[in-house]
SERO-4910 file (N, C-alpha, C, O; in steps of 0.05 Angstrom, whole numbers):
BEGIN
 pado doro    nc1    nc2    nc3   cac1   cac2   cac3    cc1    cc2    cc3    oc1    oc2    oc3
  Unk    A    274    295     91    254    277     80    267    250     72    288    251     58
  Unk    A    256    228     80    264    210     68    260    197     45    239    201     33
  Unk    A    280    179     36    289    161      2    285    147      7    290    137     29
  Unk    A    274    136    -13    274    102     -9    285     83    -49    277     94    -70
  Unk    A    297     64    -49    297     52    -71    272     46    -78    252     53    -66
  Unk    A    272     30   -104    250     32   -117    235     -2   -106    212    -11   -109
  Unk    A    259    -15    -93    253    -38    -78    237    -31    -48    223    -49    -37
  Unk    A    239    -14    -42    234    -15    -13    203      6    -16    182      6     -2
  Unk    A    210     23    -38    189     30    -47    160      9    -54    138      7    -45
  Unk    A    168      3    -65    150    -28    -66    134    -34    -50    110    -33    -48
  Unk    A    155    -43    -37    140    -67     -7    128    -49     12    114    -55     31
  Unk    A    137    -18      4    112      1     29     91     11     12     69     15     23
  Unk    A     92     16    -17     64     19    -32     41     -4    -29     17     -2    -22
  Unk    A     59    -32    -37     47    -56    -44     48    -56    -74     37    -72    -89
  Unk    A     60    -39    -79     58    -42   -120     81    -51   -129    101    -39   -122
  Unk    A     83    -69   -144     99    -80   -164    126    -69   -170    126    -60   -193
  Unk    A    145    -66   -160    173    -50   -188    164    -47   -209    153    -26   -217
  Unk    A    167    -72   -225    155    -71   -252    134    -50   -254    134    -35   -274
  Unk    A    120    -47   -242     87    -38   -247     97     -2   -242     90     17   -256
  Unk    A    110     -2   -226    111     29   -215    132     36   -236    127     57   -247
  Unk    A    151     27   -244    167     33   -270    148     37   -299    152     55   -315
  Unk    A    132     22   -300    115     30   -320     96     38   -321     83     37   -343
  Unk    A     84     52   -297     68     73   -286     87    101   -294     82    119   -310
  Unk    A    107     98   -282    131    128   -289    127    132   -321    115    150   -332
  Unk    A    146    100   -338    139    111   -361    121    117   -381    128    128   -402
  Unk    A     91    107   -375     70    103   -395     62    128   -388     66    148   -402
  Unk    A     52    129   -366     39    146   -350     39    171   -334     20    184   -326
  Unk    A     72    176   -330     80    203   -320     77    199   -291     92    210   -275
  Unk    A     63    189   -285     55    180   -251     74    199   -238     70    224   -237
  Unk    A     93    190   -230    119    207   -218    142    205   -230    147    191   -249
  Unk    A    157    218   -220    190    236   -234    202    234   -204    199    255   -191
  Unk    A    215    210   -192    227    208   -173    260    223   -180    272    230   -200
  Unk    A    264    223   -158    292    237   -158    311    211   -166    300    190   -165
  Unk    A    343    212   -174    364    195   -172    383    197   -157    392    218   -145
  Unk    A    391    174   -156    422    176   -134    448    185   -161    445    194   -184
  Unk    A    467    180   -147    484    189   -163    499    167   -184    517    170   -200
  Unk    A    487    148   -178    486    118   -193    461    115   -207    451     94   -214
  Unk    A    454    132   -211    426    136   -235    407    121   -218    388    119   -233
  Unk    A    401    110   -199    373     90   -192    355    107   -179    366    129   -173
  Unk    A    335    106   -173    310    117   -175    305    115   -140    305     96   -125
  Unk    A    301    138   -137    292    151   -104    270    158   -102    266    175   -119
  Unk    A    247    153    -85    219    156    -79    219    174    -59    240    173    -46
  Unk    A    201    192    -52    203    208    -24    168    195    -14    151    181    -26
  Unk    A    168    208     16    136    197     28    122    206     10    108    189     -1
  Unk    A    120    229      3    106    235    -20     85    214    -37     61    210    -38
  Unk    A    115    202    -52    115    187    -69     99    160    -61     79    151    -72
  Unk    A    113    149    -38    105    126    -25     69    122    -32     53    105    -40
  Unk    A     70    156    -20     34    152     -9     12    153    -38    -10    143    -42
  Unk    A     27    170    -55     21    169    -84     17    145    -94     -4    138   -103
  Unk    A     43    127    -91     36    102   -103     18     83    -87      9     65   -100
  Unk    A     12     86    -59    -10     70    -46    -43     75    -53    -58     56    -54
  Unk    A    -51    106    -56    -66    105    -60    -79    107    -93   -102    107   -100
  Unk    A    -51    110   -108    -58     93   -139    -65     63   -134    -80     50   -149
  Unk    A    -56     54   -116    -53     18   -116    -97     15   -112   -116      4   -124
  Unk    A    -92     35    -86   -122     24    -78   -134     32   -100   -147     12   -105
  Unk    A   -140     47   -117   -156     60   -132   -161     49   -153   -182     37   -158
  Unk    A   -132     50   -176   -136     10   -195   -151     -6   -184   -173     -8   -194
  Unk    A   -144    -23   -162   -160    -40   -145   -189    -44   -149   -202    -65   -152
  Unk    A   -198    -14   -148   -227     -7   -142   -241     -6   -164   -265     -1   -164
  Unk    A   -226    -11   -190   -224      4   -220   -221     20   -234   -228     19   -258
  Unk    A   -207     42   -220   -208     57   -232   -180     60   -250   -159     55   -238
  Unk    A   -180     68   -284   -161     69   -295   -133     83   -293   -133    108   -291
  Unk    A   -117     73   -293    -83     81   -283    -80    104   -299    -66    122   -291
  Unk    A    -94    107   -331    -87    127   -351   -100    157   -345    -94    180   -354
  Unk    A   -126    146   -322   -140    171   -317   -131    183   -291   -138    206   -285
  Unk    A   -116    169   -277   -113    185   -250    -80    189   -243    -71    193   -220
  Unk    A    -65    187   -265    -34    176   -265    -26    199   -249    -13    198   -228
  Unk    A    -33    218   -259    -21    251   -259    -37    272   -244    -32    296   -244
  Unk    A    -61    257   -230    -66    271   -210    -58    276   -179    -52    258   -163
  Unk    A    -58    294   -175    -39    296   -136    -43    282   -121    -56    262   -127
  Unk    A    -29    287    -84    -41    273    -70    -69    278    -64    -86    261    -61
  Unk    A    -73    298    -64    -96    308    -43   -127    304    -68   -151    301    -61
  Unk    A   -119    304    -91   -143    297   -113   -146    265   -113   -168    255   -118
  Unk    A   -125    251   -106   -131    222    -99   -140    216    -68   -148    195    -60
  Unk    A   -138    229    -61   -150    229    -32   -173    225    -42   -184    203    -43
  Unk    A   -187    252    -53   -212    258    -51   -225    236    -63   -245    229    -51
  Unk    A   -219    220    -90   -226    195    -96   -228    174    -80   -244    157    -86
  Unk    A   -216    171    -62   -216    153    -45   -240    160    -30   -259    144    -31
  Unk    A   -241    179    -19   -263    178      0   -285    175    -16   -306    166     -6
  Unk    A   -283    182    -48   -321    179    -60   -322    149    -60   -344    138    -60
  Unk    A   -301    134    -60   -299    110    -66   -298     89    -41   -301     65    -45
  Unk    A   -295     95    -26   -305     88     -7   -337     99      4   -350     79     10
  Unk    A   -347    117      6   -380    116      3   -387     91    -11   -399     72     -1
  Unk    A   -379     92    -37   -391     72    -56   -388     53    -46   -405     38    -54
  Unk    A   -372     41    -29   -364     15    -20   -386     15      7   -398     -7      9
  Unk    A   -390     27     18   -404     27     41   -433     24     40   -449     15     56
  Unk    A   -437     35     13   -466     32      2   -467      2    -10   -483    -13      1
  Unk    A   -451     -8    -32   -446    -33    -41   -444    -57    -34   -430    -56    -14
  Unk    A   -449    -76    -37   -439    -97    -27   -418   -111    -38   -423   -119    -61
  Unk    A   -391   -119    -27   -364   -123    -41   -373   -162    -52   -385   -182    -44
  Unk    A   -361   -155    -70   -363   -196    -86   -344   -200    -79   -324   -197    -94
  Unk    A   -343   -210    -51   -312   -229    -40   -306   -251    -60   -284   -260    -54
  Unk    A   -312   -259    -75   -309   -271    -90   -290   -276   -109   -275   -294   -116
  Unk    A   -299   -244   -117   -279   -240   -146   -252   -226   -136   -236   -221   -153
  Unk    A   -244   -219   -108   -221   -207    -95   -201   -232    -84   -204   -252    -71
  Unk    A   -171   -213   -101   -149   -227    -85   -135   -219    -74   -126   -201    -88
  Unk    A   -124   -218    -52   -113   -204    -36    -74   -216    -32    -71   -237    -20
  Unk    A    -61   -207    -39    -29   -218    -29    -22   -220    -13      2   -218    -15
  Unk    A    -35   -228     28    -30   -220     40    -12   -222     52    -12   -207     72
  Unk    A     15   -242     47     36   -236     53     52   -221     43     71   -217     58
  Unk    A     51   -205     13     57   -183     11     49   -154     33     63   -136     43
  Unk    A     18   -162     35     15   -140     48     18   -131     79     11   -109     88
  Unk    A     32   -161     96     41   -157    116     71   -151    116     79   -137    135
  Unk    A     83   -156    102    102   -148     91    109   -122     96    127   -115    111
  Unk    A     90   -104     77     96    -74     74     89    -68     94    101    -48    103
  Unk    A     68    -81    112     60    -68    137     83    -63    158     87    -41    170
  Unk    A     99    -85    161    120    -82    180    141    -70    173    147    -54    190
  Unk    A    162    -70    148    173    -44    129    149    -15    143    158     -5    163
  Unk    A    131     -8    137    117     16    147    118     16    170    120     40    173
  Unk    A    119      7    189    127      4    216    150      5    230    152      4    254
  Unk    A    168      5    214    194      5    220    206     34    206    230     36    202
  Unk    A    188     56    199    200     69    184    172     89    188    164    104    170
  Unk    A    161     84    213    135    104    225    114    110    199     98    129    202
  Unk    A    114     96    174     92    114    152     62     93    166     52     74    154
  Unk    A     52    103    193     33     92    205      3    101    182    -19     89    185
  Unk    A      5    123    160    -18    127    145    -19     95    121    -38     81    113
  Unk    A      8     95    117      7     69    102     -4     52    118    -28     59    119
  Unk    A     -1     31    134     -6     13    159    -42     19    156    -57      1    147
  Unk    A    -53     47    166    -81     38    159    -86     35    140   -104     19    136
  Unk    A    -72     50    114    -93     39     89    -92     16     82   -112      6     71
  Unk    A    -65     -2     88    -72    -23     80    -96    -42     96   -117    -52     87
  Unk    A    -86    -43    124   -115    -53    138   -135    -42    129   -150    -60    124
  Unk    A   -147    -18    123   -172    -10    111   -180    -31     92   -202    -41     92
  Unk    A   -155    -38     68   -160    -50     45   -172    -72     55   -192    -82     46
  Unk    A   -151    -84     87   -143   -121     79   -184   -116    102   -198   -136    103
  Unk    A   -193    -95    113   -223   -111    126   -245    -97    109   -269    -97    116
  Unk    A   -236    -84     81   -259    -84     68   -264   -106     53   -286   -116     50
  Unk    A   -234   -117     39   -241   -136     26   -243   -165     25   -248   -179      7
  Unk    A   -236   -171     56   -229   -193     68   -262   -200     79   -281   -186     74
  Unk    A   -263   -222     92   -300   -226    106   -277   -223    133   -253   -227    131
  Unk    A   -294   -215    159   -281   -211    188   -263   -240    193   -239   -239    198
  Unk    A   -274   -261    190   -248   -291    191   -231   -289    182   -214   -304    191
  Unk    A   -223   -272    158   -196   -283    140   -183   -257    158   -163   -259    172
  Unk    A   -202   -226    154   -189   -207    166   -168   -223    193   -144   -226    192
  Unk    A   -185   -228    210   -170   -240    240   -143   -264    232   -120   -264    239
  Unk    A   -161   -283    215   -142   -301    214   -121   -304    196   -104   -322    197
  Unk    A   -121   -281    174    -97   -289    151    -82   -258    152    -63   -252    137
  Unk    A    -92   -240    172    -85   -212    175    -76   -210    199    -53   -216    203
  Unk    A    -93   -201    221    -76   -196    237    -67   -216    260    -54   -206    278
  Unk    A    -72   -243    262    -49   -272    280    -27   -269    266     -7   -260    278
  Unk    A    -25   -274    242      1   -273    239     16   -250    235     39   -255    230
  Unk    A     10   -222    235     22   -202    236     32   -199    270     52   -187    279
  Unk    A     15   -212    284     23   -205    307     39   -232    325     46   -229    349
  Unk    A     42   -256    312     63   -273    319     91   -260    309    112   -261    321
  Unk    A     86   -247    282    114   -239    280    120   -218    289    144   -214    286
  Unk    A    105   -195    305    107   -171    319    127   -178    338    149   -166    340
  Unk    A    114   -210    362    119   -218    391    144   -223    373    154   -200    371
  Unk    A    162   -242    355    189   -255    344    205   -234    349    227   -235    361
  Unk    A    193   -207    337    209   -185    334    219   -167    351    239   -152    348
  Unk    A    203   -169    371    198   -159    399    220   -179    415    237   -171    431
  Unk    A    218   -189    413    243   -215    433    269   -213    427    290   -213    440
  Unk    A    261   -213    394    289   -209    383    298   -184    379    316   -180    363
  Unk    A    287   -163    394    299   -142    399    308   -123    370    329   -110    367
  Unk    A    283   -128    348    288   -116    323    262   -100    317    257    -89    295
  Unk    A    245   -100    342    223    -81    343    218    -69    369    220    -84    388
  Unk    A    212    -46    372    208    -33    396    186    -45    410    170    -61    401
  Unk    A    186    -37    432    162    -37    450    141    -14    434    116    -14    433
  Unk    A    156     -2    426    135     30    422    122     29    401     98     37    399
  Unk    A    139     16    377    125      8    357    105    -15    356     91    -16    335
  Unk    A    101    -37    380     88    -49    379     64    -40    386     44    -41    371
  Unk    A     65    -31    414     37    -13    422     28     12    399      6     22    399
  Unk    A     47     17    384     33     36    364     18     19    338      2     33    327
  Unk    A     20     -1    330     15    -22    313     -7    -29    329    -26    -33    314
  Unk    A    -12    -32    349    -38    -48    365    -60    -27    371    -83    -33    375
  Unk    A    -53     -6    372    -70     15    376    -79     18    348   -103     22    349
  Unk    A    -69     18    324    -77     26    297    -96      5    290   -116     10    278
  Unk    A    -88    -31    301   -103    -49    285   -121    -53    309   -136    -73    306
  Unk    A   -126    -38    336   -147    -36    348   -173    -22    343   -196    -27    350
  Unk    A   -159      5    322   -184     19    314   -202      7    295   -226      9    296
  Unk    A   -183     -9    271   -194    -19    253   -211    -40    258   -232    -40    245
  Unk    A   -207    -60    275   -219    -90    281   -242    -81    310   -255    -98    320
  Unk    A   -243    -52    320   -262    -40    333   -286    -37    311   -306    -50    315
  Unk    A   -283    -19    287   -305    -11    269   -316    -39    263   -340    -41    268
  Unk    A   -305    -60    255   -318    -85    241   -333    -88    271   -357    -94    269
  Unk    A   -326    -87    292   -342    -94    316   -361    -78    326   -382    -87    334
  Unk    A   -354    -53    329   -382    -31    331   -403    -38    312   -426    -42    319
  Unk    A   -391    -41    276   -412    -41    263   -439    -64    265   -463    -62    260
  Unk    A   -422    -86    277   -435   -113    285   -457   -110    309   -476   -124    314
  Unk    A   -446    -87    323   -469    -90    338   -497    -71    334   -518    -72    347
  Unk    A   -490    -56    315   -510    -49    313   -527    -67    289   -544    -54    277
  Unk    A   -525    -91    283   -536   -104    267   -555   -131    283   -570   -148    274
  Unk    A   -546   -124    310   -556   -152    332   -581   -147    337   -595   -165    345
  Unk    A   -592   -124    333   -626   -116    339   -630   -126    363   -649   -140    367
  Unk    A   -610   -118    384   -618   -120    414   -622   -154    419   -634   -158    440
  Unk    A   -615   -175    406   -611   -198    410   -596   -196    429   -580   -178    430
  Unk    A   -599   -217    454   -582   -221    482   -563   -231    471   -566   -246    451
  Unk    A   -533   -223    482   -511   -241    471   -503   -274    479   -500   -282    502
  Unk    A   -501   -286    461   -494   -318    470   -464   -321    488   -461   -335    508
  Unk    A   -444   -303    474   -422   -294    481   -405   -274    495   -396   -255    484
  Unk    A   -401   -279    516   -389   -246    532   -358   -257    536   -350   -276    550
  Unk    A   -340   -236    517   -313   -248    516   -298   -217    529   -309   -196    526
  Unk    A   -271   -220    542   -260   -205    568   -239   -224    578   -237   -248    579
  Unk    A   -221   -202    586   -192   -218    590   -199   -214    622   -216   -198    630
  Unk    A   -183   -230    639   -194   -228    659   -178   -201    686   -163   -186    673
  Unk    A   -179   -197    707   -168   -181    715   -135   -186    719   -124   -207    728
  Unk    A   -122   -159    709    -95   -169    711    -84   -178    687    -60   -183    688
  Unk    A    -98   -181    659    -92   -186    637    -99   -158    615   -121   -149    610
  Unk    A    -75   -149    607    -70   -129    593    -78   -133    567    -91   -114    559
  Unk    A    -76   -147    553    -82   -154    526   -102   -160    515   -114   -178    527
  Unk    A   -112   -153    495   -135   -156    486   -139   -164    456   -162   -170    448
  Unk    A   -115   -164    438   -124   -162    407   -133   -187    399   -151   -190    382
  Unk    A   -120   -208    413   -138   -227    412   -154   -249    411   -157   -270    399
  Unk    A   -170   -228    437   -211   -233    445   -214   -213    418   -227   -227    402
  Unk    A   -209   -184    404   -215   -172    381   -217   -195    365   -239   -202    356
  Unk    A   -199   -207    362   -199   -228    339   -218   -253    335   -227   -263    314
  Unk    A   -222   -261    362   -248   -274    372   -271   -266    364   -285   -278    347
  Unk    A   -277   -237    380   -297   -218    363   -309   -219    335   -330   -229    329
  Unk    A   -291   -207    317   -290   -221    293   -300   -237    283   -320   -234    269
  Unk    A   -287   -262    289   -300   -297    281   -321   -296    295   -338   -311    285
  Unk    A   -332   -279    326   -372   -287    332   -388   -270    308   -412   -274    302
  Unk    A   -369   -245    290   -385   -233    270   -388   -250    243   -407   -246    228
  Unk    A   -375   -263    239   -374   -286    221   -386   -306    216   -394   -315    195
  Unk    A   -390   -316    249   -415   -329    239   -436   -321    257   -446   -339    271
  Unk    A   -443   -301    259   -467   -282    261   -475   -295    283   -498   -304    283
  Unk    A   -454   -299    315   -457   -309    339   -459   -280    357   -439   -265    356
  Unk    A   -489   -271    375   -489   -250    374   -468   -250    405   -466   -268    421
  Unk    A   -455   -221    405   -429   -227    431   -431   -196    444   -439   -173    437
  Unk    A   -421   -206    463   -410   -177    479   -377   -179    480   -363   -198    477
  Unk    A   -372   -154    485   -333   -155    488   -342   -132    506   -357   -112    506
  Unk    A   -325   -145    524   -314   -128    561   -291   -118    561   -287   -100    577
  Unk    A   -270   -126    543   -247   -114    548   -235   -128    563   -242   -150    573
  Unk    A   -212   -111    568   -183   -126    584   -194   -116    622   -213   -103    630
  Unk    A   -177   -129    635   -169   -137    663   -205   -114    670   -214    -91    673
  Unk    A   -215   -145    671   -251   -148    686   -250   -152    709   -239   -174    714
  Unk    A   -257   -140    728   -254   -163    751   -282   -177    746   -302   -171    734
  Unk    A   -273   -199    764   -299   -217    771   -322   -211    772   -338   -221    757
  Unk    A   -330   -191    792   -359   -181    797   -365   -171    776   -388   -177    769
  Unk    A   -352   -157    761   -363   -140    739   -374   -161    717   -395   -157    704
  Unk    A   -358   -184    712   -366   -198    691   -381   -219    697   -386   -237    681
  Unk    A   -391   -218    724   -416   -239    740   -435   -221    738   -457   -233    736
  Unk    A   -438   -190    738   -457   -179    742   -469   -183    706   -493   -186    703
  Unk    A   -455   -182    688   -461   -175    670   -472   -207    658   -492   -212    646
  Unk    A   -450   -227    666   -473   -251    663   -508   -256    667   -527   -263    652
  Unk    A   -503   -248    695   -533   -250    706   -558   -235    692   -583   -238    696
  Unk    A   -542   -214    673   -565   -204    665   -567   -205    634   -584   -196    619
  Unk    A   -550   -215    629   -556   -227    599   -559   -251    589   -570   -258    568
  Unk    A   -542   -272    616   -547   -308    612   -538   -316    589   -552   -331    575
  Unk    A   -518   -309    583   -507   -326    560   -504   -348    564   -512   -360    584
  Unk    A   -486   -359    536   -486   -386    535   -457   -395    536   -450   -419    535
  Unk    A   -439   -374    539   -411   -384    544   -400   -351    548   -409   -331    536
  Unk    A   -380   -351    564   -365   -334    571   -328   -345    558   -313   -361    569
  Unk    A   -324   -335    542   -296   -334    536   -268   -315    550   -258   -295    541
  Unk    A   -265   -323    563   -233   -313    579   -207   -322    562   -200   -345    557
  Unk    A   -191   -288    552   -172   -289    538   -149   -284    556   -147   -262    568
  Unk    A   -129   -306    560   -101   -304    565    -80   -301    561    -73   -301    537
  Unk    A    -64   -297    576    -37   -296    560    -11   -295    586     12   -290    579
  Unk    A    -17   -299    610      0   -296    633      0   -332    635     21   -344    640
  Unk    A    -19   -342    633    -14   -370    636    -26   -386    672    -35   -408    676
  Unk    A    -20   -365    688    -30   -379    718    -32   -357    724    -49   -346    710
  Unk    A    -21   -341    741    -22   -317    759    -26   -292    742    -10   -282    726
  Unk    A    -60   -282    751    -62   -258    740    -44   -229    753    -34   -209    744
  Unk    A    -46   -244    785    -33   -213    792    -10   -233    812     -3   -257    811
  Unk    A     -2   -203    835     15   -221    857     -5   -230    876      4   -243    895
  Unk    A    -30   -227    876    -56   -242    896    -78   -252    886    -99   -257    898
  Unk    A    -73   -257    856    -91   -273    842    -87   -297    825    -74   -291    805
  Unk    A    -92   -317    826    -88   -334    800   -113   -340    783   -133   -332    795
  Unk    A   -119   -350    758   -131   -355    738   -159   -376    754   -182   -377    745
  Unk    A   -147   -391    778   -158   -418    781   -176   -399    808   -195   -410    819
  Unk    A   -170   -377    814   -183   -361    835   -207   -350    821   -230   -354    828
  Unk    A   -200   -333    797   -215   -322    785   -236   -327    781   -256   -316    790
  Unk    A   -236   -353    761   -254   -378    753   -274   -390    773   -297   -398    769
  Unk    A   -262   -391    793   -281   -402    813   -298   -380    823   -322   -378    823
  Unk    A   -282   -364    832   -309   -329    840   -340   -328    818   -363   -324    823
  Unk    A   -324   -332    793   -339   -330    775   -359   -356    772   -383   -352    778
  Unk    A   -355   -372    767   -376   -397    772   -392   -400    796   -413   -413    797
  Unk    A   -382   -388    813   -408   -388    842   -428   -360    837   -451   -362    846
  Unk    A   -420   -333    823   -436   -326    815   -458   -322    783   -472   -302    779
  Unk    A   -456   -340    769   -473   -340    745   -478   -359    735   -466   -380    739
  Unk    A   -502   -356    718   -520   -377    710   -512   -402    704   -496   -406    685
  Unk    A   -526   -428    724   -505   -451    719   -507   -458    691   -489   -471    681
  Unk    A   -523   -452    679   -524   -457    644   -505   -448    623   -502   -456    600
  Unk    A   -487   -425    639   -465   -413    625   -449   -425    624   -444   -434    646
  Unk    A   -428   -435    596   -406   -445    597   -379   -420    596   -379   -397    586
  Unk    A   -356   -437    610   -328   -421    615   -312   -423    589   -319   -446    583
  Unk    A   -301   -418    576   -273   -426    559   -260   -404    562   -267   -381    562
  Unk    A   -238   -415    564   -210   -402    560   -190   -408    543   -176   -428    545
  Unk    A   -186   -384    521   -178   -384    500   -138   -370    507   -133   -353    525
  Unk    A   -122   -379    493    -90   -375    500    -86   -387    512    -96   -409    515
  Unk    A    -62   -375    526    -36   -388    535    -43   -398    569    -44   -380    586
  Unk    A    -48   -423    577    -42   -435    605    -28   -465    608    -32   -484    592
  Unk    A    -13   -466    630      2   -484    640     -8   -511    623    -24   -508    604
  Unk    A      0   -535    629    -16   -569    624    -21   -565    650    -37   -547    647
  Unk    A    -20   -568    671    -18   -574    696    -50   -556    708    -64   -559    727
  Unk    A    -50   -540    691    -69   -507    702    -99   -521    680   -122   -522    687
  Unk    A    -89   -528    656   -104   -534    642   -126   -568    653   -150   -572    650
  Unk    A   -115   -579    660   -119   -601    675   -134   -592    703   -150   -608    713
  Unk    A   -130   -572    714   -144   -573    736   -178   -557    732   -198   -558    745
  Unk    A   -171   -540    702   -200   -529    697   -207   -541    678   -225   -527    668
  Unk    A   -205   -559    665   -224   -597    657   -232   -606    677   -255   -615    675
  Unk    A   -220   -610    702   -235   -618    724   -264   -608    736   -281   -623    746
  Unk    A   -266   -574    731   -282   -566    730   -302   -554    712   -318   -536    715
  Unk    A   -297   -569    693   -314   -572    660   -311   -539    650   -331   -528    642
  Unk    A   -290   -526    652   -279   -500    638   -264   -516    618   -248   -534    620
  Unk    A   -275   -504    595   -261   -515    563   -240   -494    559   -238   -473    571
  Unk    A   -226   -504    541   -199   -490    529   -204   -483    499   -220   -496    485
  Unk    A   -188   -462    490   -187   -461    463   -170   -458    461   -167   -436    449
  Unk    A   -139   -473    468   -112   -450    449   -103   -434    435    -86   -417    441
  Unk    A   -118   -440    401   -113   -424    389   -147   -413    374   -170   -423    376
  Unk    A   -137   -389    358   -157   -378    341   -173   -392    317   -194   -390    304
  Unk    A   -150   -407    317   -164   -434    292   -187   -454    305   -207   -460    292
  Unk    A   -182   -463    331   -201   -477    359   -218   -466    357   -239   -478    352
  Unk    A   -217   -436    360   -238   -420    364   -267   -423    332   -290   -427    327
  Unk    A   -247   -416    325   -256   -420    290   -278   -440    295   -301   -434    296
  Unk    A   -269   -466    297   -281   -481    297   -306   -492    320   -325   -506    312
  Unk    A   -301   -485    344   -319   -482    358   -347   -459    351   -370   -465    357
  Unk    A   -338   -433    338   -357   -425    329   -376   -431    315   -400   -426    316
  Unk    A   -358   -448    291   -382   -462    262   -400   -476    276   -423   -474    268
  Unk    A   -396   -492    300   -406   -509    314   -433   -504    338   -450   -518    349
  Unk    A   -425   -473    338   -442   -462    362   -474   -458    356   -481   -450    334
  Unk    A   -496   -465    381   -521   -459    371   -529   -442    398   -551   -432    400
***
């Protein structure tokens, strides 16, 4: 089983040193083990003890009443407390969130597989976040520093796809739940990476910001081909189709971006607009301005194109 200091402990609960030291002593909370230099050793145990004390304070509930209860009795609080939340409506208002603390511990938890930490905190950061901040102050920048880490060869491949699979489920629910709130409204938006493009978190993220500002959307997912996302134009007529990139020109070895685009504009509604959101050439970008396909580079673009949308 693994130890951890009372530092590293920390940054994977999200709780304070200070705070968890005087959780131990006021409170009894836990009786971690020592090294042989007297300093204070946490086991997962512990870790998860102190995470879901963190959420639970949070929620209000008092540190004196639940100090010394187990894991599995704080579980069960959690889940009543979450009902309550589901029934409730949260006052974004009065919530602060650390969230560079809490990307923080996310990647410490990631580096050290406690993947149950990793969701609770996303649980925390899209209950208490509105879907924009979720996307934009949670997971872009968790996942610019994923790709840094990834290059720099201080994060796996494996761990990344396991991190994208976890913050896929989460930024799925905020999107399932959205649709069932559209009351069969046609979507203005049908966003889809195009064929040959693997990636998807994010058009999720996109997603998101159309739930934000209550722009009703469809999501297709990764590598569409053409027909599929002409057929689905034609029968919903939106008002813009968003294509998420990230290869830049050549989707495959017999396709490029500028192929794609064109298949697709000879079949759907000339009233539909194109954008394409990420990564393409100047040179690539310039030739689909020519053909009045807009760009969004980044998620902030996007941002703002949404406030804007009717």
């Amino acid at each position: 089983m693994s130890q951890y200091n009372i530092h590293i402990a920390s940054q994977l609960s999200g709780v304070a040193a200070a705070t968890i030291r005087a959780w131990e002593k006021r409170y009894k909370a836990l009786v971690p083990d020592r090294a042989d230099n007297g300093h204070r050793l946490y086991s997962d145990i512990d870790i998860e003890k102190l995470t879901m004390l963190q959420l639970l304070t949070q929620s209000g509930h008092t540190i004196s009443k639940i100090a010394r209860s187990n894991v599995e009795e704080l579980k069960e609080l959690l889940k009543k407390q979450e009902r309550i939340q589901q029934s409730e409506p949260v006052d974004l208002d009065s919530v602060d969130i650390d969230t560079q603390r809490m990307l923080t511990g996310i990647l410490l938890a990631l580096a050290a597989y406690k993947l149950d930490i990793i969701s609770y905190e996303l649980e925390k950061a899209k209950r208490r976040l509105g879907p924009r901040d979720f996307a934009l102050s949670v997971i872009v920048p968790l996942f610019r520093e994923i790709g840094i880490r990834v290059m720099q060869n201080t994060l796996s491949i494996v761990q990344e796809h396991t991190l994208s699979a976890i913050v896929q489920f989460h930024m799925g629910q905020v999107i399932a739940q959205s649709y069932t709130l559209q009351h069969g409204d046609k979507s203005s938006i049908i966003l889809a990476a195009p064929e040959g493009e693997m990636h998807e978190i994010g058009l999720l993220a996109a997603c998101l910001l159309c739930v934000q500002y209550r722009v009703p959307f469809l999501f297709l997912g990764k590598d569409l081909p053409a027909q599929a996302l002409c057929e689905a134009a034609v029968q919903l007529n939106p008002k813009a189709i968003l294509l998420g990139v990230t290869k830049g020109h050549e989707l495959s070895e017999t396709l490029t971006l500028q192929k794609f685009i064109s298949d697709v504009k000879l079949n759907i509604p000339a009233s539909t607009t194109i954008m394409i959101g990420g990564n393409i050439k100047p040179y690539v970008r310039t030739e689909l301005e020519r053909s009045n396909v807009g760009y969004l580079p980044t998620l902030e673009s996007l941002d703002q194109f949404l406030r804007e949308f009717h």
